[in-house]
MIDOSE-1310 file (N, C-alpha, C; in nm, 2 decimals, decimal comma, always signed):
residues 202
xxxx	-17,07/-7,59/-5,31/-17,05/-7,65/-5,18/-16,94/-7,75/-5,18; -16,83/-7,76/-5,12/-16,73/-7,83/-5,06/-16,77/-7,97/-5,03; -16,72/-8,07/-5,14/-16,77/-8,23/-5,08/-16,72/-8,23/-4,97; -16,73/-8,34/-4,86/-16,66/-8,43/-4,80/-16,50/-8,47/-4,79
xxxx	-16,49/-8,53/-4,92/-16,38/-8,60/-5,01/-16,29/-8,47/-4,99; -16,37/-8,36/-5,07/-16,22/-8,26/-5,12/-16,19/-8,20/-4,99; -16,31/-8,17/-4,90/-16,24/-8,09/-4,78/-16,13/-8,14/-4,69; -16,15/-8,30/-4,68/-16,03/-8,39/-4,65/-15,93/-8,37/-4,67
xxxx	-15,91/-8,39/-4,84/-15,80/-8,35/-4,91/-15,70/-8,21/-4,91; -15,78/-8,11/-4,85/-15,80/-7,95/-4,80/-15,72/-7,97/-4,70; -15,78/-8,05/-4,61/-15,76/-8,01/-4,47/-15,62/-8,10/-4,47; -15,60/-8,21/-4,53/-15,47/-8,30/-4,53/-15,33/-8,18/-4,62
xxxx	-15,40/-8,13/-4,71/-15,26/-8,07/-4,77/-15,21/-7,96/-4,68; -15,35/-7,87/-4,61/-15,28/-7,75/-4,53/-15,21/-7,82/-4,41; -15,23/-7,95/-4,34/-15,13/-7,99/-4,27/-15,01/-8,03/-4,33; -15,04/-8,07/-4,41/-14,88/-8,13/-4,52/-14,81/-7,99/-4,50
xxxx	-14,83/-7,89/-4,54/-14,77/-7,77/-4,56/-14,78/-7,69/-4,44; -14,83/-7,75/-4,33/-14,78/-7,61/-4,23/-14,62/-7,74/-4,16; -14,66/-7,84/-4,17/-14,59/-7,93/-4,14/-14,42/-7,91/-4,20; -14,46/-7,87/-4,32/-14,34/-7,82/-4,44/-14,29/-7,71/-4,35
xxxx	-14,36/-7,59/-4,31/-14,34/-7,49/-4,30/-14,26/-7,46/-4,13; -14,29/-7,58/-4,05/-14,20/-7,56/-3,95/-14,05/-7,64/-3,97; -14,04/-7,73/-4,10/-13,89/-7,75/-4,12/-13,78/-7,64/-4,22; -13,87/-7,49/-4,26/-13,79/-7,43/-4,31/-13,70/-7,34/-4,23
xxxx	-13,60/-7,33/-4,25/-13,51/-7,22/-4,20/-13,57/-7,10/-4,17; -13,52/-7,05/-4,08/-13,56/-6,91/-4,04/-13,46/-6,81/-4,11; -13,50/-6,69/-4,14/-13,45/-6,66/-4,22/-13,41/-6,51/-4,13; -13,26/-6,52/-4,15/-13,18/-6,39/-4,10/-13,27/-6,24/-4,08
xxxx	-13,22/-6,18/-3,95/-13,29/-6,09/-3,96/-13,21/-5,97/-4,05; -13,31/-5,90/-4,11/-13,27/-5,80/-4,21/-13,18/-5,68/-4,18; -13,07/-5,63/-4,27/-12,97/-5,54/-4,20/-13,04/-5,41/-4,24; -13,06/-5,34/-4,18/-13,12/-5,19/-4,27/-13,03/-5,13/-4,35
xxxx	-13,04/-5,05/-4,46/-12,94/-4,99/-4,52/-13,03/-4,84/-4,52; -12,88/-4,74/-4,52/-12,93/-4,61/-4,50/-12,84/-4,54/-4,60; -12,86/-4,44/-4,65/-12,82/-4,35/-4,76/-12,83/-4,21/-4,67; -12,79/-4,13/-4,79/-12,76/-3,96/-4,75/-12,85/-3,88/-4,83
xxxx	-12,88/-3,77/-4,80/-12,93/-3,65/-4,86/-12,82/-3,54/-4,94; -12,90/-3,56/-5,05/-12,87/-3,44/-5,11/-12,93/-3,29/-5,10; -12,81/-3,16/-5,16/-12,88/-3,05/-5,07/-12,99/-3,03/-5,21; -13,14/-2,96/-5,16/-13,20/-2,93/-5,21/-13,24/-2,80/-5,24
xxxx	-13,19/-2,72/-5,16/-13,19/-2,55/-5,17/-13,05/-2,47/-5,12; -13,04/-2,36/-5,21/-12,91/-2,30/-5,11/-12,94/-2,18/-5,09; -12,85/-2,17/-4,99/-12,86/-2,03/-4,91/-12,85/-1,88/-4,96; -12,80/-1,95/-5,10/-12,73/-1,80/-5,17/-12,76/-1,79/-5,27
xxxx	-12,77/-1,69/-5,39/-12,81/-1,67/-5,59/-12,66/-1,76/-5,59; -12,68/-1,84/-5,67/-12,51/-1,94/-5,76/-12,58/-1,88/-5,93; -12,41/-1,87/-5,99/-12,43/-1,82/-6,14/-12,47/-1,94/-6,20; -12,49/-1,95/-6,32/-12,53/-2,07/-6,38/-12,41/-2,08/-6,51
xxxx	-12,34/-2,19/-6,51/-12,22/-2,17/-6,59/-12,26/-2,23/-6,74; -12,20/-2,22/-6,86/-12,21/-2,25/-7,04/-12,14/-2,40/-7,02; -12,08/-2,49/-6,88/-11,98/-2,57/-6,94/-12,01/-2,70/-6,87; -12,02/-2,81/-6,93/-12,04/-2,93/-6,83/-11,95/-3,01/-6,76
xxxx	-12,00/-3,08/-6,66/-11,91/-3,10/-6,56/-11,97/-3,27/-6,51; -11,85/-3,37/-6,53/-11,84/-3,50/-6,50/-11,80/-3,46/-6,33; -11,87/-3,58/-6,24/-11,83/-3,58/-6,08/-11,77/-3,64/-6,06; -11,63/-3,74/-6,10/-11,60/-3,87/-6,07/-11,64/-3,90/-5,93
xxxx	-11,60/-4,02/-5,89/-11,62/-4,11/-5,81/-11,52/-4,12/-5,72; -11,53/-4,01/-5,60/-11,43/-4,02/-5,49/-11,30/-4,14/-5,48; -11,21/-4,14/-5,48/-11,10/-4,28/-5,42/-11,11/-4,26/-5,30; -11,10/-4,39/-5,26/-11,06/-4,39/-5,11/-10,99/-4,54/-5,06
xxxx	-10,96/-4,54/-4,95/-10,88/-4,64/-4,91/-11,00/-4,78/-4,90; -10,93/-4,90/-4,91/-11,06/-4,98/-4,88/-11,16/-5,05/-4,78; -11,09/-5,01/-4,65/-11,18/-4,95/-4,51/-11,26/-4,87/-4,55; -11,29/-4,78/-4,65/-11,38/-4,67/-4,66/-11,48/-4,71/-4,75
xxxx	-11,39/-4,78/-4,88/-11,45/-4,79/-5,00/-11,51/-4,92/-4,99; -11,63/-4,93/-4,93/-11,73/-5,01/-4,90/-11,85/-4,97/-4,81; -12,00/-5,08/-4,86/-12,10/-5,03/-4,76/-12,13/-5,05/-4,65; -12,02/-5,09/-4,57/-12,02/-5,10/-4,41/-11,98/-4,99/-4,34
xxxx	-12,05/-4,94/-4,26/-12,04/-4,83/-4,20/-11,95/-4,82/-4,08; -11,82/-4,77/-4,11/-11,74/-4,80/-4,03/-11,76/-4,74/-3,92; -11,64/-4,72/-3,79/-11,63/-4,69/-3,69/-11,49/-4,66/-3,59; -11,44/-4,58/-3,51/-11,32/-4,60/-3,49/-11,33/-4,59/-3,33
xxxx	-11,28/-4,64/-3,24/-11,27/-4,64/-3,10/-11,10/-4,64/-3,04; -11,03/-4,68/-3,12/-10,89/-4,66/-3,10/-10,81/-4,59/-3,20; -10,67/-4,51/-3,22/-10,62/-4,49/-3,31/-10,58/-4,58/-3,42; -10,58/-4,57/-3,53/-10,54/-4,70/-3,67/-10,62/-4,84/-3,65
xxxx	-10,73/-4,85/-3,55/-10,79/-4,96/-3,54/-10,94/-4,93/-3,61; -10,99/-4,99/-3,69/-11,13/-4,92/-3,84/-11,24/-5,07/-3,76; -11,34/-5,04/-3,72/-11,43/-5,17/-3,76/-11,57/-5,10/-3,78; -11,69/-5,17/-3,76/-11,78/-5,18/-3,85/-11,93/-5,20/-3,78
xxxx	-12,04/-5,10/-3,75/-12,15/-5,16/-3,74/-12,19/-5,26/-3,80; -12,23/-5,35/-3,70/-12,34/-5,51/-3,74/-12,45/-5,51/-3,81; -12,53/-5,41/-3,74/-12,69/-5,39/-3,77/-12,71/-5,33/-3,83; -12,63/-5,28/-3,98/-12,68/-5,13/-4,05/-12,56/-5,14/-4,17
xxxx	-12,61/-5,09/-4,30/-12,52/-5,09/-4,36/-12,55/-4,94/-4,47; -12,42/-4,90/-4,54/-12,46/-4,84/-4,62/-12,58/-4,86/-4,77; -12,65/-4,78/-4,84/-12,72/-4,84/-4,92/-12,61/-4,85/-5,05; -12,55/-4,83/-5,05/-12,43/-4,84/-5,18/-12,27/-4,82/-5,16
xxxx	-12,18/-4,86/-5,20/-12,05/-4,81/-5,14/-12,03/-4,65/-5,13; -11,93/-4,61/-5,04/-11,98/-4,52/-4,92/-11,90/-4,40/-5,06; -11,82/-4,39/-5,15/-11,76/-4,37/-5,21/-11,87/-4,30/-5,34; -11,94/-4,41/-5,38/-12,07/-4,37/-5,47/-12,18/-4,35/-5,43
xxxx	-12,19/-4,37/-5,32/-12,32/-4,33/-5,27/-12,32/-4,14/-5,25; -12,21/-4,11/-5,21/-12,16/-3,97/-5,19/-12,16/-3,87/-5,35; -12,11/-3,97/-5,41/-12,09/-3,95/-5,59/-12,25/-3,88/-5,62; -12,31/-4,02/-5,59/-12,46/-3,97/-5,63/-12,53/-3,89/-5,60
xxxx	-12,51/-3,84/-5,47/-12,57/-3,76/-5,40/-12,54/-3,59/-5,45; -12,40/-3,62/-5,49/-12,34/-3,49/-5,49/-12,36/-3,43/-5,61; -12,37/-3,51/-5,74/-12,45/-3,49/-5,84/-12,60/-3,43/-5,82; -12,67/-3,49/-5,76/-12,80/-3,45/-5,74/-12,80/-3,30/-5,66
xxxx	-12,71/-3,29/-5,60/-12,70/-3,17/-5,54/-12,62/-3,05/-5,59; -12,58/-3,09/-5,76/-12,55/-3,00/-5,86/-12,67/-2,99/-5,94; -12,72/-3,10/-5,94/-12,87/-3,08/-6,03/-12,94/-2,95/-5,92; -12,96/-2,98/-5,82/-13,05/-2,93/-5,78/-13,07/-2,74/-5,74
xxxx	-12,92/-2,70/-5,80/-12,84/-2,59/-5,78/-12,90/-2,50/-5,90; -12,94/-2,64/-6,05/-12,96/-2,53/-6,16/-12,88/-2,49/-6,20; -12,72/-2,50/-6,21/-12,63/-2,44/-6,26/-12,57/-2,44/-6,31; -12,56/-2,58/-6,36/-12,47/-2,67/-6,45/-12,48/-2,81/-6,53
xxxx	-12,49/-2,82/-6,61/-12,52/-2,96/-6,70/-12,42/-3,02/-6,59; -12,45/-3,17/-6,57/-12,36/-3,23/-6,46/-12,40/-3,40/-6,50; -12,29/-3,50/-6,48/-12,29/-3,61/-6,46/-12,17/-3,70/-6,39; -12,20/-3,86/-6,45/-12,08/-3,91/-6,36/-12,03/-3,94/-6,43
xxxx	-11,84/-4,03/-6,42/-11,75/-4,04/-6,51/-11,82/-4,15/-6,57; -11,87/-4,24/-6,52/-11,89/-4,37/-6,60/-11,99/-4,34/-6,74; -12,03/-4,21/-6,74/-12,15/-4,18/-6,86/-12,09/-4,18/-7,01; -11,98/-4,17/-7,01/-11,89/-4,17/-7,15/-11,91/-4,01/-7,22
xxxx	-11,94/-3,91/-7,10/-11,94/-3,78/-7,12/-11,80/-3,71/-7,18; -11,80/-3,59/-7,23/-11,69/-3,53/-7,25/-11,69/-3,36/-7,22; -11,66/-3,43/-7,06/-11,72/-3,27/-7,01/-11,61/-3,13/-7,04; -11,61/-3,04/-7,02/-11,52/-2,91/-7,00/-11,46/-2,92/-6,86
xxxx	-11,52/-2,98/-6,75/-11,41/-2,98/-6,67/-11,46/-3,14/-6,60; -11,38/-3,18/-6,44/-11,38/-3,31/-6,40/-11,41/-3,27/-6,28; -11,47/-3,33/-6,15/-11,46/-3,29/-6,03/-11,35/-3,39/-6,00; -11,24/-3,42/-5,97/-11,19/-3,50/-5,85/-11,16/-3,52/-5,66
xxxx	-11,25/-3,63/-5,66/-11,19/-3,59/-5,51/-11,11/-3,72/-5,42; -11,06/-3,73/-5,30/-11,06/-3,85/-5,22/-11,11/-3,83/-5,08; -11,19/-3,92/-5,05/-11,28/-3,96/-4,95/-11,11/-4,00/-4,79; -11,12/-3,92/-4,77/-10,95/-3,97/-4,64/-11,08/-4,01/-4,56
xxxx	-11,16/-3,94/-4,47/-11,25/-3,97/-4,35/-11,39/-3,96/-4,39; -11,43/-4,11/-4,33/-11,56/-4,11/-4,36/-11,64/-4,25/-4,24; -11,60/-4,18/-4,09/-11,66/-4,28/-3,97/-11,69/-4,20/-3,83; -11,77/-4,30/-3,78/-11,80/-4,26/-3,63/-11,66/-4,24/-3,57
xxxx	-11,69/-4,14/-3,47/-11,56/-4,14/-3,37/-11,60/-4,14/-3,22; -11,54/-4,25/-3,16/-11,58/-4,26/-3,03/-11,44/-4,20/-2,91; -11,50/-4,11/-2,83/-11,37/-4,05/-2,74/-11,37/-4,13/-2,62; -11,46/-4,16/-2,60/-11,50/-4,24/-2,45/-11,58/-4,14/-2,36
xxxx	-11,61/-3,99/-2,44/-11,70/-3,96/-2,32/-11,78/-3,95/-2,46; -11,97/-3,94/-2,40/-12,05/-3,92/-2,47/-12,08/-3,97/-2,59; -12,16/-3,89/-2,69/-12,21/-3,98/-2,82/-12,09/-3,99/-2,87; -12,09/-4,07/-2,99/-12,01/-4,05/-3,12/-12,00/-3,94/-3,22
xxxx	-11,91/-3,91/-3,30/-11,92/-3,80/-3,40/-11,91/-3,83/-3,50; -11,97/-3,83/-3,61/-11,97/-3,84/-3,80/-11,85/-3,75/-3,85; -11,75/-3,81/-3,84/-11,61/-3,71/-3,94/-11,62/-3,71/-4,09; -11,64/-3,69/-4,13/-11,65/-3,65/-4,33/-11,50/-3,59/-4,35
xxxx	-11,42/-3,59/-4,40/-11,31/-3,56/-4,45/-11,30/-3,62/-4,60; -11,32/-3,46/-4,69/-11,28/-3,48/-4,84/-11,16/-3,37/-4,89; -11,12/-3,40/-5,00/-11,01/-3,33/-5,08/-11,10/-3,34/-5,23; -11,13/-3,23/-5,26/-11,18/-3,21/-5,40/-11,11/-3,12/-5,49
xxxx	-11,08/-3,14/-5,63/-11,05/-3,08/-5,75/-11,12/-3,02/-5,82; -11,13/-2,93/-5,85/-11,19/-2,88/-6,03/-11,09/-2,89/-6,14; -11,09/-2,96/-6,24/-10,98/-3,00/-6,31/-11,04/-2,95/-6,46; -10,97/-2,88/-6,52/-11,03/-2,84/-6,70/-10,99/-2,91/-6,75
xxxx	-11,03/-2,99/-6,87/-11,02/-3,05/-6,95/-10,97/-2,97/-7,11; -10,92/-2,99/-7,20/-10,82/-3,14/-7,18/-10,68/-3,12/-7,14; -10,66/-2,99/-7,07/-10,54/-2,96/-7,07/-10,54/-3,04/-6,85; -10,61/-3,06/-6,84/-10,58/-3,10/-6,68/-10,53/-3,03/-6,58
xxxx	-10,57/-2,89/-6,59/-10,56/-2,82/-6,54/-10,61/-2,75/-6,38; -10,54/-2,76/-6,28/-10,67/-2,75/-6,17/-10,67/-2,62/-6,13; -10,82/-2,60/-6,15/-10,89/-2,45/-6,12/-10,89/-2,42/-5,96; -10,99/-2,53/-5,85/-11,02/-2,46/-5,76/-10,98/-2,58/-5,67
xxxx	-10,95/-2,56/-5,56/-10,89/-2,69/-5,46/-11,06/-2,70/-5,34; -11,10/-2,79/-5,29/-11,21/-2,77/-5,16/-11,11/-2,86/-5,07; -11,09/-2,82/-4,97/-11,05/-2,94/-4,88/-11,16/-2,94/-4,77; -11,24/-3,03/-4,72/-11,33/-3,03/-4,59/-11,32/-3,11/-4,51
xxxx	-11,36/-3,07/-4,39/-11,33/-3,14/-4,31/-11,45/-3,09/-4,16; -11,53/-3,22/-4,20/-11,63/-3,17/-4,09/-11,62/-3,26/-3,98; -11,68/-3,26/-3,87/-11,69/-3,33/-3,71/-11,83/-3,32/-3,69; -11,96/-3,36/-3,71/-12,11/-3,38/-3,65/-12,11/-3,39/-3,51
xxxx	-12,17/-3,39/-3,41/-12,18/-3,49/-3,28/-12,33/-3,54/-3,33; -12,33/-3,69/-3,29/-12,45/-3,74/-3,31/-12,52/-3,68/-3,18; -12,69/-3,70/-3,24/-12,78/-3,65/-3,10/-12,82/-3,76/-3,03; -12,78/-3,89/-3,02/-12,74/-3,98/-2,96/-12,67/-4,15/-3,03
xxxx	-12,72/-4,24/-2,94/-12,59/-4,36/-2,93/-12,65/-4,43/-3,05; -12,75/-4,45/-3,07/-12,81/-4,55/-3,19/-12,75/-4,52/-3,34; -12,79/-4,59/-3,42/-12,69/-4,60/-3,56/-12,80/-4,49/-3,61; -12,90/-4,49/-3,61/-13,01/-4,40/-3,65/-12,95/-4,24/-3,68
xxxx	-12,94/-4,21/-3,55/-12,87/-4,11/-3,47/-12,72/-4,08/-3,57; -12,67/-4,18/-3,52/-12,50/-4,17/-3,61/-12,52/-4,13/-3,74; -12,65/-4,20/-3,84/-12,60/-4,24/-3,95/-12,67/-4,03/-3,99; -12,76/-3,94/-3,89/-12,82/-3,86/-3,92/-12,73/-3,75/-3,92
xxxx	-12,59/-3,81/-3,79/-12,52/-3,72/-3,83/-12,44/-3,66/-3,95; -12,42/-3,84/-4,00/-12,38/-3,84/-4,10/-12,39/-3,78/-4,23; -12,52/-3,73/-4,23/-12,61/-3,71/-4,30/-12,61/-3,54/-4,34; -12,58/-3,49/-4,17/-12,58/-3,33/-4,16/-12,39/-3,28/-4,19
xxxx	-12,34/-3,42/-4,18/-12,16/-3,32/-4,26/-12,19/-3,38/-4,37; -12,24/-3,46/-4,46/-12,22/-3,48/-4,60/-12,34/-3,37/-4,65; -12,46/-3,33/-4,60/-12,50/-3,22/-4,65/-12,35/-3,10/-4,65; -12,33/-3,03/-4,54/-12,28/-2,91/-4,54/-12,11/-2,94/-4,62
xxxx	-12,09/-3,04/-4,68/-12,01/-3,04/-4,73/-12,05/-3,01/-4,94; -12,16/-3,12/-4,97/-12,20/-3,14/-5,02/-12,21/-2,97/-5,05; -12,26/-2,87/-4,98/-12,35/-2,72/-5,04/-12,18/-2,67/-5,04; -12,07/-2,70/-4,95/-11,96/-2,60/-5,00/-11,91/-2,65/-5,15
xxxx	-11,89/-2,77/-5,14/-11,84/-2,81/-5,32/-11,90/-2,78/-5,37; -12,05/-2,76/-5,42/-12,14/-2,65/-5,49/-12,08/-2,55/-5,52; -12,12/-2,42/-5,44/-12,07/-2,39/-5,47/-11,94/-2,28/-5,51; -11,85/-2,35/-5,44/-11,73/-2,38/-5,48/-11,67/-2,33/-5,64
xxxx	-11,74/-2,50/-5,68/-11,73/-2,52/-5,80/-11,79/-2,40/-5,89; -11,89/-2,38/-5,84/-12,01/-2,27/-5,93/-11,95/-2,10/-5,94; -11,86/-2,09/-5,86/-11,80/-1,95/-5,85/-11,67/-1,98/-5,84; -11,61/-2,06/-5,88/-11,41/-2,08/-5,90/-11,39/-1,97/-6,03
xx	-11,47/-1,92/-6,09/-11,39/-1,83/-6,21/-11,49/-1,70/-6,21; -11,54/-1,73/-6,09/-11,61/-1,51/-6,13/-11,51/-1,44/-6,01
């Protein structure tokens, strides 16, 4: 049973501390971060190759190469959703994905440059387009624009070129929406570099 004394003491400190608790700062509201899908099944039999393969890490300009999800409404003018951000720079987050969607192919021993691997060949690519595009009528559209390599090692030799170039229309105005379209050209890009890669020498 609870003296007297202590419940005082009780009842004095939870005022002490709610009292605290209306001079703390309020704390920012939270930006969501959103990521991509990797592909998990394909459409077609892919060979399974003897030789392993490093994915580097897309270049790109530094409008791109970051986790703000950009946006474009005028020509040469780049800005940025407020409320939303990528979950990793837009450059590695794509990297990662694209690996996993070599994993998931079965086809190929696969990693990233930074692993200290010594693969048989390299993927290189650069990330040119990677934003909403607003026309002024209707939704926005997710543009994915990549340039990819197959490069042999160690002679640096390039096997197969991918250039892509997709246009989504979101299924509407919210970042939700945008970020899903996003979602659906870095897939169908994501399954042509597959593979691409997986059949450049049959």
């Amino acid at each position: 049973m609870i003296g007297r004394r202590n419940l005082l003491v009780m009842i004095g400190a939870s005022a002490a501390l709610g009292g605290c608790a209306g001079l703390l700062p309020q704390v920012n509201e939270p930006v969501p971060l959103y990521t991509l899908s990797a592909v998990s099944e394909f459409g077609q039999s892919l060979p399974k190759v003897e030789w392993q393969l490093v994915v580097g890490t897309p270049v790109a300009s530094a409008d791109l190469d970051t986790t703000r999800i950009a946006l474009t409404r005028a020509p040469g003018v780049v800005e940025y959703f407020a409320k939303g951000a990528w979950a990793d720079n837009a450059p590695v987050l794509l990297q990662t994905k694209l690996i996993e969607s070599f994993e998931a192919s079965r086809g190929v021993a696969v990693g990233r440059d930074a692993a200290g691997l010594r693969p048989d060949y390299v993927l290189q690519s650069e990330l040119r387009d990677f934003q909403a595009e607003y026309d002024g009528a209707g939704n926005p559209t997710a543009h994915l624009r990549l340039a990819a390599k197959l490069v042999r090692m160690p002679d640096r030799r390039i096997i197969a070129t991918v250039l892509i170039d997709r246009r989504v229309p979101a299924d509407g105005p919210s970042l939700a929406q945008i970020v899903n379209a996003f979602d659906r050209a870095a897939g169908e890009a994501f399954q042509e570099v597959v593979v691409k890669v997986l059949t450049a020498q049959q």
